[in-house]
C-alpha positions in Angstrom: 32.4 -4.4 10.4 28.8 -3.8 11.7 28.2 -0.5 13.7 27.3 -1.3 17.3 24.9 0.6 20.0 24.0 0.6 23.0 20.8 0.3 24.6 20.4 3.8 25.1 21.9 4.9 22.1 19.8 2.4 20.2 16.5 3.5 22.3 17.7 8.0 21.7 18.5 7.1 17.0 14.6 5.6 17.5 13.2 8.1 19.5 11.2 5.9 22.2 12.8 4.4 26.5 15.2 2.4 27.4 12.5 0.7 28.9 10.5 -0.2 25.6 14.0 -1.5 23.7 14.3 -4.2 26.9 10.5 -4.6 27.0 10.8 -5.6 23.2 13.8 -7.7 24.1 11.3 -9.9 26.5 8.9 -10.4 24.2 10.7 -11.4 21.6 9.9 -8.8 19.3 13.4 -7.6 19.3 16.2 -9.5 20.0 20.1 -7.7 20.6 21.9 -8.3 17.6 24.7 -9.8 20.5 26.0 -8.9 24.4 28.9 -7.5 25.8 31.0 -9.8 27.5 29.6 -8.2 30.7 26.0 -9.1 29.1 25.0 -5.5 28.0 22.6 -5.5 24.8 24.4 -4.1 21.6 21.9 -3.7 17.9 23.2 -2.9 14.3 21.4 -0.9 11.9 19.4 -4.1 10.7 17.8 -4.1 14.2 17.0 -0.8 13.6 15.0 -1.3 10.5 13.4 -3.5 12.2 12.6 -1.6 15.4 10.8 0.9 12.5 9.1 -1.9 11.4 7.9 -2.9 14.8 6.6 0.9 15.7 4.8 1.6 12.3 3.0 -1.6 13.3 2.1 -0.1 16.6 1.0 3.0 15.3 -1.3 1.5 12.9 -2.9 -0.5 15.7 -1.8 -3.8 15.6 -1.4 -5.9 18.6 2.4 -6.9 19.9 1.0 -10.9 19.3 0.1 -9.6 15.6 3.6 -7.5 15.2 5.3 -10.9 15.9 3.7 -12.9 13.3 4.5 -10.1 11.0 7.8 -8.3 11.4 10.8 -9.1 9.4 11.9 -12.8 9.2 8.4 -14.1 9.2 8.1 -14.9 5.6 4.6 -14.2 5.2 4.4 -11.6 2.9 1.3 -12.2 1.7 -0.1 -12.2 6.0 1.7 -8.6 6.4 -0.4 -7.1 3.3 -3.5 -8.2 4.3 -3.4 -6.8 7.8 -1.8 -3.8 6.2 -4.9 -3.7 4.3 -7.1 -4.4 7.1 -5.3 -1.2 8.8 -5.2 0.8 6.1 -9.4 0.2 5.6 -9.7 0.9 9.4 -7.4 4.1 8.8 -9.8 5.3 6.0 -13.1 4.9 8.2 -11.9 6.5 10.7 -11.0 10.0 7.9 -14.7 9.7 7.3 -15.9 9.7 10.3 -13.8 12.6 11.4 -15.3 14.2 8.4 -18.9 13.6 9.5 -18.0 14.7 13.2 -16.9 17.8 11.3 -19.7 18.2 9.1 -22.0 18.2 12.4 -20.1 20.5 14.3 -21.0 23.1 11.8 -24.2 22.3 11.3 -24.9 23.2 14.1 -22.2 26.1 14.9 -24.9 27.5 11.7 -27.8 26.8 13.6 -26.2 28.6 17.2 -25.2 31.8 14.9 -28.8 31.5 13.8 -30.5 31.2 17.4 -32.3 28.2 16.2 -33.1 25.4 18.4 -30.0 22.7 18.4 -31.5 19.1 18.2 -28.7 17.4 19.6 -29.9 13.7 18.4 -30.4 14.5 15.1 -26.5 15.8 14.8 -26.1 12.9 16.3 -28.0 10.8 13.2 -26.8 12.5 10.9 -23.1 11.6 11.8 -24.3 8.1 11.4 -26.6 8.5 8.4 -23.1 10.0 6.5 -21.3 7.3 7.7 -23.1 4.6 6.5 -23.7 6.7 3.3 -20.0 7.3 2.3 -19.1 3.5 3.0 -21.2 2.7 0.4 -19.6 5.8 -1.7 -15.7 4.6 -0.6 -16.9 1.0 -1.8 -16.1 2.1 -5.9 -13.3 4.1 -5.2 -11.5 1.1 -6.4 -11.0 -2.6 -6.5 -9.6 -3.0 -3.2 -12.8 -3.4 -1.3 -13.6 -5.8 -4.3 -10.6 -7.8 -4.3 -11.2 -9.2 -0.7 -14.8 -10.5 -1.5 -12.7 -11.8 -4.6 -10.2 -13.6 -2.5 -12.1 -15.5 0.1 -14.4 -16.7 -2.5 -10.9 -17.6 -4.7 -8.8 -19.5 -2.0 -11.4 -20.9 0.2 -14.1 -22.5 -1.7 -14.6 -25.8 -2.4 -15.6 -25.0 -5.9 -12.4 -25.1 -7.3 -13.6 -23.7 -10.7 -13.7 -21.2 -9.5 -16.9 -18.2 -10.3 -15.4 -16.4 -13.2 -14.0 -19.5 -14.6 -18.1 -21.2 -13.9 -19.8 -18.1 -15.8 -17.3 -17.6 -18.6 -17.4 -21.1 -19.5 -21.2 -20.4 -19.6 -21.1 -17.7 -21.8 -20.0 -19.2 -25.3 -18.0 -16.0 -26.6 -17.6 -16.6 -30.5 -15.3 -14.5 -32.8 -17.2 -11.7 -34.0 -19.3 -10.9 -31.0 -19.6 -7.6 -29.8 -20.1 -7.6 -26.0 -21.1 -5.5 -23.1 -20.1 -5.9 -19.4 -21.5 -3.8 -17.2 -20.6 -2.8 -13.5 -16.8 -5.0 -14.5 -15.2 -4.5 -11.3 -11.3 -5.2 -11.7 -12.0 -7.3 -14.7 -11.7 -10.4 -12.9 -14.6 -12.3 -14.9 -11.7 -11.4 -18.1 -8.4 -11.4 -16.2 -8.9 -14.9 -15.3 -9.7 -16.4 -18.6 -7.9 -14.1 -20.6 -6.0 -17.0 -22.4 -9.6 -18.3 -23.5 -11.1 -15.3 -24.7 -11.2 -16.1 -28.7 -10.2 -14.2 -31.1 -12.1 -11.4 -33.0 -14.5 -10.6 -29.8 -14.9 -7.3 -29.3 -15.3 -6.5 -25.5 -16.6 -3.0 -23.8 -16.1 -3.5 -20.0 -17.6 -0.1 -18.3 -18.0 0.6 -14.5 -20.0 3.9 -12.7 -16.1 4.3 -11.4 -13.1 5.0 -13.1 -10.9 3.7 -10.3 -12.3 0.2 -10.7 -11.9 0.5 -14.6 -8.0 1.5 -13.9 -7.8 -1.2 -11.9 -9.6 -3.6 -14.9 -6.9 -2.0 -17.3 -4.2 -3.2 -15.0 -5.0 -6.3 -14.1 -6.2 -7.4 -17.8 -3.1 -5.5 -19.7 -3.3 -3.7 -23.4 -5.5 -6.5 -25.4 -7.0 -5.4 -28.4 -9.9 -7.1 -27.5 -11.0 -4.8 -24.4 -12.2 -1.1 -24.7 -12.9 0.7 -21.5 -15.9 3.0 -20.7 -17.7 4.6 -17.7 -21.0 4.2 -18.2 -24.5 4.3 -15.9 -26.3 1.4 -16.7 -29.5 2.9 -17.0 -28.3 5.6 -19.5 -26.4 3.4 -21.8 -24.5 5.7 -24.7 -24.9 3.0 -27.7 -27.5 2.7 -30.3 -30.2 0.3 -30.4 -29.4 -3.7 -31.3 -25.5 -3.1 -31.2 -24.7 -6.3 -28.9 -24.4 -10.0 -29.0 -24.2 -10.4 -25.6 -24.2 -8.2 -22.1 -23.3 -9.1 -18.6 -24.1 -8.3 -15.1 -22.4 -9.8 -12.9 -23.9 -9.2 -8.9 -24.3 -5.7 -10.3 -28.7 -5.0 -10.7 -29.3 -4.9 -7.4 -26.7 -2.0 -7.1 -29.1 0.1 -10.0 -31.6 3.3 -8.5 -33.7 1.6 -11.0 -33.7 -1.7 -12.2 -36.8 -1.8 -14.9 -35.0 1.4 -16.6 -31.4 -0.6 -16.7 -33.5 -3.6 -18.2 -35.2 -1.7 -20.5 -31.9 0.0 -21.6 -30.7 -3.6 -22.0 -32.9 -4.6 -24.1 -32.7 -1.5 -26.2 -28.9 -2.3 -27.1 -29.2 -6.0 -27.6 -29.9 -7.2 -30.7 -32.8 -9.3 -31.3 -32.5 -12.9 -30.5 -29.2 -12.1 -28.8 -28.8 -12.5 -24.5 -28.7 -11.2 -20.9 -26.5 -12.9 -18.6 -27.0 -11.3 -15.1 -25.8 -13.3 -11.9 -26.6 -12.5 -8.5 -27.8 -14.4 -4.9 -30.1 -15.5 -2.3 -30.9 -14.5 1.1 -28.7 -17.9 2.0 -25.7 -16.8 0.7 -23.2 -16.1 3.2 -25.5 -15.9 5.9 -22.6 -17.4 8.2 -21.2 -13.9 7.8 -23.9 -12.2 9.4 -24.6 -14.1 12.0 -21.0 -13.9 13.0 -20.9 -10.2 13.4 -24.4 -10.3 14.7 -23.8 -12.7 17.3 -20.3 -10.1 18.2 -22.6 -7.0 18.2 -26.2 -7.4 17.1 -26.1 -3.8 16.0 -24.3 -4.3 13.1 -25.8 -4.6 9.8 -23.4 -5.6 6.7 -25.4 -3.6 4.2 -27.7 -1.0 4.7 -30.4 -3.1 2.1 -31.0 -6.3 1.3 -29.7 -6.7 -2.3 -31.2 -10.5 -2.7 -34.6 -8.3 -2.4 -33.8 -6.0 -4.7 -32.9 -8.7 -7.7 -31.6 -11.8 -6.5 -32.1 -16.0 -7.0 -35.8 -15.8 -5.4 -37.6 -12.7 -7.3 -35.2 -12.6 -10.7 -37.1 -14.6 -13.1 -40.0 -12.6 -12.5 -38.4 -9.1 -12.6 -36.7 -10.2 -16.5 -39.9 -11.6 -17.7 -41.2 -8.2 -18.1 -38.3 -7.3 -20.4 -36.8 -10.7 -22.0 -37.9 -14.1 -23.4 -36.8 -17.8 -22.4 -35.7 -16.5 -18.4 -33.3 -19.2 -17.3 -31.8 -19.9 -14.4 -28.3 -22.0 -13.4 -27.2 -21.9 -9.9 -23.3 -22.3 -9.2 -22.7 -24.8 -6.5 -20.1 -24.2 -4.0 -19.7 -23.4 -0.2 -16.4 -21.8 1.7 -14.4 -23.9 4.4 -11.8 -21.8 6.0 -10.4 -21.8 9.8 -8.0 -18.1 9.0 -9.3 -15.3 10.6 -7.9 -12.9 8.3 -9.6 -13.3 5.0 -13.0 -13.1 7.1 -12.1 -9.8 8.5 -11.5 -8.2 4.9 -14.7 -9.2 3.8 -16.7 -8.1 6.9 -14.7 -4.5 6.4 -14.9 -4.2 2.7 -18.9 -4.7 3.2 -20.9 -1.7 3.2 -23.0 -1.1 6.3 -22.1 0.2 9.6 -19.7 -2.6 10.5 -16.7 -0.4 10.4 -18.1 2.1 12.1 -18.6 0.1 15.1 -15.1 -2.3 15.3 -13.1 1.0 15.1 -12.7 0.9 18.8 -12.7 -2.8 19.1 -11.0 -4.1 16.4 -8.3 -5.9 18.7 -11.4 -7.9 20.3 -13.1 -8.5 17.3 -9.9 -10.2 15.7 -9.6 -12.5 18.7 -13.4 -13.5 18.8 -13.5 -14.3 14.7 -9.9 -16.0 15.3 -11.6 -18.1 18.2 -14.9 -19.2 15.7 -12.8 -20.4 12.9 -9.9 -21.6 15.0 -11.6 -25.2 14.3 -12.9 -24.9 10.9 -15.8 -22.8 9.7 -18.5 -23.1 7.2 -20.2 -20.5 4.7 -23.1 -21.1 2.8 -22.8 -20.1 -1.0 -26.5 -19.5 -2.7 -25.6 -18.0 -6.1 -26.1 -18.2 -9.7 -27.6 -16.4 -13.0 -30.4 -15.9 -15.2 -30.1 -16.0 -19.0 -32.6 -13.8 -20.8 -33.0 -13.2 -24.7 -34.5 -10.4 -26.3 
């Protein structure tokens, strides 16, 4: 038979009031698992997993109208991991901030010691200028950040190819080829059309980060096809005319110095043989920004303008000075979505000061995005890529 308590000594085995076990109880976020006859609440030791349930949430700063849709019973596993995600991306902005705030404090305890005038403002930027600087760093940890870009362009568009299904078919992969892909991510572009990649190919995916390349090696699984190397693009270890083919997929703009990754490029391809490099136009996903713009016109999603750098509008003219034949395909697609969710993990896996900012108002944030979608809301999608041979 199940093991009974009472309110209290429900409320003393989880450590919180009397109070918050009826408060829960009124909210439905609780319910007794039954009554006494004279109406007194009794829980069992499921109610108490759930109670845990309900307090983690708390603690990781979701609202009591969020813990509902999420605690046990729901059946939305997939909704709990993507908040948890949210959190957990919240969680880790705020460690580096605490770290900056750290690093400032004794910057200037150093310059106190050394009876040097304390600038008070520029502690203050360089709290900031850190911030902004180690988002960008936290973004190639691993795929995680990655994987929610991937997703909202996965379930929402209306596109359904789908990108990586669009480029590969695009690529024409014969057995024999030996092919480089550079900045790989997770391996998506591979993972997801794994059963298509022919036989014979020899594939080098490499990535700046070796938690994105564990991440590849998971997702894509031991295939004798794939080797796995870190590698800078613009110090590439092979020998000259070694590749059929390379890709970059959204991954120039990312270089210190695009001409000397072309040029590196070029060196390893053999001649006649291709570039495939996608990436975008100021257009793309401009819905994004004007969202968290029109929230808090401080925030900036990326602290430059990657389309400037090598995108749709300036590409053909950066790869002519490298490559023959410069071609361009653009992928048609746009996003239709009316969840709030999905948008939020993209706007926090971005890499500007956007975190930074919705620490402290992440609870009104959620409610304004979930009041802009609530009746259907539309991105644009301005993307494509070149193909250049050598």
């Amino acid at each position: 038979m199940s093991q009974y308590y009472t309110s209290g000594e429900f409320a003393k085995k989880a450590h919180v009031s009397i109070r918050t076990i009826r408060y829960y109880d009124q909210k439905n976020l609780l319910k007794p698992a039954t009554h006494t006859k004279g109406g007194a609440r009794l829980y069992t030791d499921q109610d108490f997993a759930k109670l845990q349930q309900i307090l983690l949430l708390k603690y990781l700063g979701f609202s009591l109208s969020d813990i509902r849709e999420m605690t046990i019973g729901s059946g939305d596993k997939q909704l709990l991991r993507n908040s948890l995600q949210i959190q957990k991306r919240l969680a880790e902005e705020r460690l580096e901030e605490m770290k900056n705030v750290v690093n400032a404090i004794d910057s200037t305890s150093q310059a106190l010691d050394r009876n040097d005038q304390v600038d008070w403002s520029k502690m203050l930027n360089l709290i900031h200028l850190t911030s902004m600087n180690q988002s960008l760093s936290m973004q190639y940890k691993n795929a995680t950040n990655i994987s929610a870009r991937i997703r909202l362009h996965r379930d929402y568009s209306v596109n359904k190819e789908g990108w990586f299904l669009w480029l590969f078919s695009n690529l024409h992969l014969k057995s024999g080829m030996k092919v480089l892909e550079l900045g790989a991510g997770n391996g998506a572009l591979w993972s997801q059309n794994i059963d298509k990649v022919p036989a014979g190919v020899n594939i080098i995916l490499s990535d700046i980060s070796e938690g994105m390349l564990a991440d590849a090696k998971n997702e894509i699984g031991a295939k004798p096809e794939f080797q796995y190397a870190v590698i800078d693009a613009q110090k590439i270890p092979f020998a000259d005319n070694t590749f059929d083919l390379v890709i970059a997929n959204h991954m120039l703009f990312y270089c210190d110095d695009i001409s000397k990754a072309l040029q590196e490029i070029r060196r390893v391809l053999k001649p006649g043989a291709s570039l495939v490099c996608s990436t975008y136009s100021k257009r793309h996903m401009r819905e994004i920004t004007d969202l968290v713009q029109n929230f808090n016109s401080n925030i900036v999603l990326a602290s430059t303008n990657l389309y400037e750098r090598f995108g749709l509008d300036n590409g053909k003219q950066i790869l002519s000075k490298f490559f023959n034949d410069v071609t361009c395909k653009k992928y048609h697609d746009a996003i239709e979505i009316s969840e709030a969710t999905p948008i939020i993990s993209y706007i926090l896996s971005c890499h500007g000061n956007q975190n930074e900012i919705l620490l402290n108002h992440y609870q009104e944030f959620k409610q304004y995005v979930e009041e802009k979608v609530s009746g259907g809301f539309s991105i644009t999608k301005d993307a494509g890529f070149f193909a250049a041979r050598k």
